[in-house]
GUDO-115828 format. One record per residue (C-alpha): residue in one letter; chain; x, y, z. Coordinates in steps of 0.5 Angstrom, whole numbers, plus 2048, in hexadecimal, padded with zeros to 3 digits. Example, Ala and Ser with C-alpha at 12.3 -4.5 7.8 and 13.67 -1.06 7.14 Angstrom:
BEGIN
- residuo:cadena:east:north:up
- A:A:819:7F7:810
- S:A:81B:7FE:80E
END
This chain:
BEGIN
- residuo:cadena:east:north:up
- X:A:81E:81D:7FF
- X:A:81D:818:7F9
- X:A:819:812:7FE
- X:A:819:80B:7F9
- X:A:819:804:7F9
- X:A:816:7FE:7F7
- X:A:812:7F8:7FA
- X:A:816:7F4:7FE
- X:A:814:7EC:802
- X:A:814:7EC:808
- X:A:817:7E5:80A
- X:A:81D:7E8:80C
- X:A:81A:7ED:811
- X:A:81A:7F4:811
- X:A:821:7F6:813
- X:A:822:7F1:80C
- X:A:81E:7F5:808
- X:A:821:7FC:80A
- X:A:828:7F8:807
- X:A:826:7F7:802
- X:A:822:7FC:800
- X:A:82A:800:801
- X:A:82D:7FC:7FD
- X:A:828:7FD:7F7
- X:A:829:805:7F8
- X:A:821:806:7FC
- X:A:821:809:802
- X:A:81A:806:803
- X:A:815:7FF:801
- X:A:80F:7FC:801
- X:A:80D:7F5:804
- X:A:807:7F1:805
- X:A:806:7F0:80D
- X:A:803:7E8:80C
- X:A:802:7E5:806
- X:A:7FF:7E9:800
- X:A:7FA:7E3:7FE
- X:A:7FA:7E0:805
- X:A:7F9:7E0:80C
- X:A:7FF:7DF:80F
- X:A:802:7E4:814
- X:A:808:7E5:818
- X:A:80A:7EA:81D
- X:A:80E:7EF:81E
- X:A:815:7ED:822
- X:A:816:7F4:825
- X:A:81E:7F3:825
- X:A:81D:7F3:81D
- X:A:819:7F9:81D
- X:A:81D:7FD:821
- X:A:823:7FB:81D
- X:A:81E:7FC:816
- X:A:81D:804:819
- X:A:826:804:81B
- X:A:827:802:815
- X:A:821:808:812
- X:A:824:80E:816
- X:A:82B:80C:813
- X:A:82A:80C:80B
- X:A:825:812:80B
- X:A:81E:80D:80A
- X:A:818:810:809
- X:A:811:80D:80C
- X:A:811:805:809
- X:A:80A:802:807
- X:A:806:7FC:809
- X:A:802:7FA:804
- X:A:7FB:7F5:806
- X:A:7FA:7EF:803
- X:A:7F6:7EE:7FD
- X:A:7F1:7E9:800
- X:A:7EF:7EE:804
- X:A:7E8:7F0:802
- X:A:7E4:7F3:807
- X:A:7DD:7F5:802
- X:A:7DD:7ED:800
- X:A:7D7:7E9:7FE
- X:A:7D9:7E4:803
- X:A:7DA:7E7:80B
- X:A:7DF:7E1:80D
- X:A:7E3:7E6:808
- X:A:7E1:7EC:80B
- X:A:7E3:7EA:812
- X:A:7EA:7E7:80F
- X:A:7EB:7EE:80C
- X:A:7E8:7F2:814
- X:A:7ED:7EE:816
- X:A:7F4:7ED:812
- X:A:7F3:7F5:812
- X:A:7F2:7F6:819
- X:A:7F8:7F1:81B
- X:A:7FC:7F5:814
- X:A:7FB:7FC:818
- X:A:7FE:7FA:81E
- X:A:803:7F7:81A
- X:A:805:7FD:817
- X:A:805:801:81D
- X:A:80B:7FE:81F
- X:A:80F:7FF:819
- X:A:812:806:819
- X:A:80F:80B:815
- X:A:80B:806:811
- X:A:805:808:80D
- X:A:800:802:80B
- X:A:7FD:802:805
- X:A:7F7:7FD:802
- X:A:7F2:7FC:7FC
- X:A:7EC:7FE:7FE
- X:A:7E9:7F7:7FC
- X:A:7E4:7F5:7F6
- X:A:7DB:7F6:7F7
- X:A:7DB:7EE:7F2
- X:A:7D5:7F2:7EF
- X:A:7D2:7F4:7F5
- X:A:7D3:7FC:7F3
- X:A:7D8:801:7F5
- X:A:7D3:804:7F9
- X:A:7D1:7FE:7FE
- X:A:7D9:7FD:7FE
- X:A:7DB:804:801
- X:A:7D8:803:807
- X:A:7DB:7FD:809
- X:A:7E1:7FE:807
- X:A:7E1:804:80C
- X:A:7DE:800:811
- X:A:7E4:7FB:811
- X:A:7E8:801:811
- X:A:7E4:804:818
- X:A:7E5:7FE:81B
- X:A:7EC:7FC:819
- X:A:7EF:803:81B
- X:A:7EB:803:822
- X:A:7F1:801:826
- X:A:7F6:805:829
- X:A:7FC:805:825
- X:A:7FC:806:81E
- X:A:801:807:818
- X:A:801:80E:816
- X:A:7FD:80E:810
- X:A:7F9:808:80E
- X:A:7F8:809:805
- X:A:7F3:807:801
- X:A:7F6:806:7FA
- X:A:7F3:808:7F4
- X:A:7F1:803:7EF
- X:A:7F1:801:7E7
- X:A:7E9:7FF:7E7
- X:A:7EB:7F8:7E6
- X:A:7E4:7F4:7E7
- X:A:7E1:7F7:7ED
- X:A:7E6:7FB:7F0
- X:A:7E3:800:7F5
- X:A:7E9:805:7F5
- X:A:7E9:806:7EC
- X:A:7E8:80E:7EE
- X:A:7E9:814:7F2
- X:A:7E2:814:7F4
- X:A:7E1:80D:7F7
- X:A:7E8:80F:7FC
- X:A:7E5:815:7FE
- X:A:7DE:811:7FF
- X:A:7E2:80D:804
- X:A:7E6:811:808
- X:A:7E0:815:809
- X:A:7DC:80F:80D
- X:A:7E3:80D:811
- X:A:7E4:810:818
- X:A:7EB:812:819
- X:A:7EB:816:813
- X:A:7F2:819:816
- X:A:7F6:812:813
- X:A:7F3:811:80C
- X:A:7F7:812:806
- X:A:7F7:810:7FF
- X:A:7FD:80C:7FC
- X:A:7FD:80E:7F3
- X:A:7FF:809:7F0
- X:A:801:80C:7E9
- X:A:7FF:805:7E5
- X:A:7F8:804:7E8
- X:A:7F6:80C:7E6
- X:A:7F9:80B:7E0
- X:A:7F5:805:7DF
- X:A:7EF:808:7E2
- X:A:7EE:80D:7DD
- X:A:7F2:814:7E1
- X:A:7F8:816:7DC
- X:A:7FD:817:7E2
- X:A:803:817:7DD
- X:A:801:81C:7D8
- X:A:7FD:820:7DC
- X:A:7FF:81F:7E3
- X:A:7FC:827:7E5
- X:A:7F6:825:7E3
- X:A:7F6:81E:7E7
- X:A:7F9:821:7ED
- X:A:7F4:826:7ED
- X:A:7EE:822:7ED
- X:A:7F1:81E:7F3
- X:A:7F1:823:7F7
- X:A:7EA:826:7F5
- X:A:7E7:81F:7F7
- X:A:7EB:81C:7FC
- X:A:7F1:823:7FE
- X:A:7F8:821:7FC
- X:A:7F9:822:804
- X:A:7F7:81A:803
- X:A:7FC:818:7FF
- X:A:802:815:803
- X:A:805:810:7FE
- X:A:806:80E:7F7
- X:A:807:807:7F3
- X:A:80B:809:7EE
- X:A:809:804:7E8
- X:A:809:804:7E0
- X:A:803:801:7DC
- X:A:803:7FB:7D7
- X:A:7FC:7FE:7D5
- X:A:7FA:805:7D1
- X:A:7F6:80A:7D6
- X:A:7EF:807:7D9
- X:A:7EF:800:7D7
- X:A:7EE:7FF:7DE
- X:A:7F3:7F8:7DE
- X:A:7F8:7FA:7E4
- X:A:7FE:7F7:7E0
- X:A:804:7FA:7E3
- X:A:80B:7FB:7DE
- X:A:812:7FD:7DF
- X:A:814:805:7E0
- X:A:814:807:7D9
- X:A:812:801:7D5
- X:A:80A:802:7D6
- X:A:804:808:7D3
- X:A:807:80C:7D9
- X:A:80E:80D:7D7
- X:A:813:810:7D9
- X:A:812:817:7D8
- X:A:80C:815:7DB
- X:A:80F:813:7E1
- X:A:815:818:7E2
- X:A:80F:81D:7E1
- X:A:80C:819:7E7
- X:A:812:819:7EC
- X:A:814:820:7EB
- X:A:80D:822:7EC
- X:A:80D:827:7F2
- X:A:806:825:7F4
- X:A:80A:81E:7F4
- X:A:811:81F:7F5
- X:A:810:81E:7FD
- X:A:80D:818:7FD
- X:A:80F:812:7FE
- X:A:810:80D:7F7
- X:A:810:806:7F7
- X:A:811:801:7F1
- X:A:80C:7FB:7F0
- X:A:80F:7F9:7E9
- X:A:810:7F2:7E6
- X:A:817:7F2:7E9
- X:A:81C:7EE:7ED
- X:A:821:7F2:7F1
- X:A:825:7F3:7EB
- X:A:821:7F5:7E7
- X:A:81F:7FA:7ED
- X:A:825:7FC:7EE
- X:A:825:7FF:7E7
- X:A:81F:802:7E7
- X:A:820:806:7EE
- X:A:827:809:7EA
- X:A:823:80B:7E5
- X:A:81E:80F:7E9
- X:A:824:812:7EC
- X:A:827:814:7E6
- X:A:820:817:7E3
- X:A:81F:81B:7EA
- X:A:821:823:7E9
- X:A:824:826:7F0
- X:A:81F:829:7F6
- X:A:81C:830:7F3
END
């Protein structure tokens, strides 16, 4: 099963965004628990959670995927942002536990000059101390970076130092997303065998659980994270047919983080569709 959507808002609850995402050809989506660039953070209405997973089971969805907040920096210069970061992800994983089949996906933060190799630990303390609790999301994803200023995340190797260091081993995972590769200098477009076989030496495909499915505006290593439509940036289009048809890959759910309206990834959504070849 071809498992794709895009990113959808929350504002109109989670069986809202199940809709929606039906209504546009997906049979999965993408939403930020709270908001991206803040703190705020509503509950979850139990009623609208099981009508989301009625809703899921009906149309076939594939896992959704809940993607932590961009102010979320738990190796940050000032502790006051490290404690927000401890605990918006501690509350976001109790969150996504009671979503069904809900993966939680997040950037791993940004080291301010600090180096990599103090972040690392830090961002896996916050990962230790938010997964101490006794539910969890099925797998909590770190995403692969572009290498924009001081990502931590801008290479396989630094995941992998990561999970390496946190506790419950057995629920994390890695959500690629194909424009941060790109930019981070892995040609996943023209040689998708050879970056995939570096993955799974550093970090083990085994860990891969989701992809962000993203054109570039920007050639190959230019560590800009600037997201393009499908087809109309360096990746291409054969690019991503390449990526969606992939074996190592096809299984995995896809989602669109492209500069679209729901329109524009109504389109999109048809287009990969149509650039999929049947099941082997």
């Amino acid at each position: 099963m071809f498992i794709l959507g895009c990113h959808l808002s929350v504002t109109g609850g989670y069986l809202s965004m199940g809709k929606t995402a039906t209504s546009i050809g997906g049979n999965t989506f993408q939403f930020f628990p709270r908001n991206p660039r803040g703190s705020q953070s509503a509950p979850v209405k139990e009623a609208d959670a099981l009508a989301l997973k009625a809703w899921m089971q009906e149309h076939d969805f594939g896992p959704i995927l809940c993607h932590g907040a961009y102010t979320m920096n738990g190796c940050s210069t000032k502790e006051s942002v490290r404690e927000f970061a401890r605990t918006a992800l501690r509350e976001d994983l109790a969150k996504a536990a009671h979503l069904p089949n809900c993966l939680y996906n997040f950037h791993p933060g940004s080291h301010l000059k600090q180096g990599a190799e103090v972040a690392i630990p830090m961002i896996a303390d916050m990962l230790n101390y938010a997964m101490d609790q006794e539910e969890l999301p099925p797998f909590v994803l770190l995403e692969t970076m572009a290498g924009k200023g001081t990502e931590v995340g801008r290479t396989f190797e630094e995941l992998a130092a990561i999970i390496d260091k946190v506790e419950r081993k057995d629920r994390m995972g890695v959500c690629l997303d194909t424009c941060h590769v790109y930019d981070g200098g892995y040609d996943i477009a023209g040689d998708t065998d050879g970056v995939l076989a570096h993955f799974d030496e550093v970090i083990g495909l085994s860990r891969l659980k989701a992809i962000h499915l993203n054109d570039d505006k920007n050639p190959m290593g230019s560590h800009k994270d600037r997201h393009e439509k499908i087809g109309e940036g360096t990746i291409g289009l054969e690019g991503m047919e390449r990526i969606i048809n992939h074996p190592l890959l096809r299984n995995l759910p896809f989602y669109l983080e492209t500069p679209n309206d729901l329109e524009g990834y109504k389109r999109e959504i048809a287009l990969l569709r149509s650039l999929r070849k049947e099941d082997a």
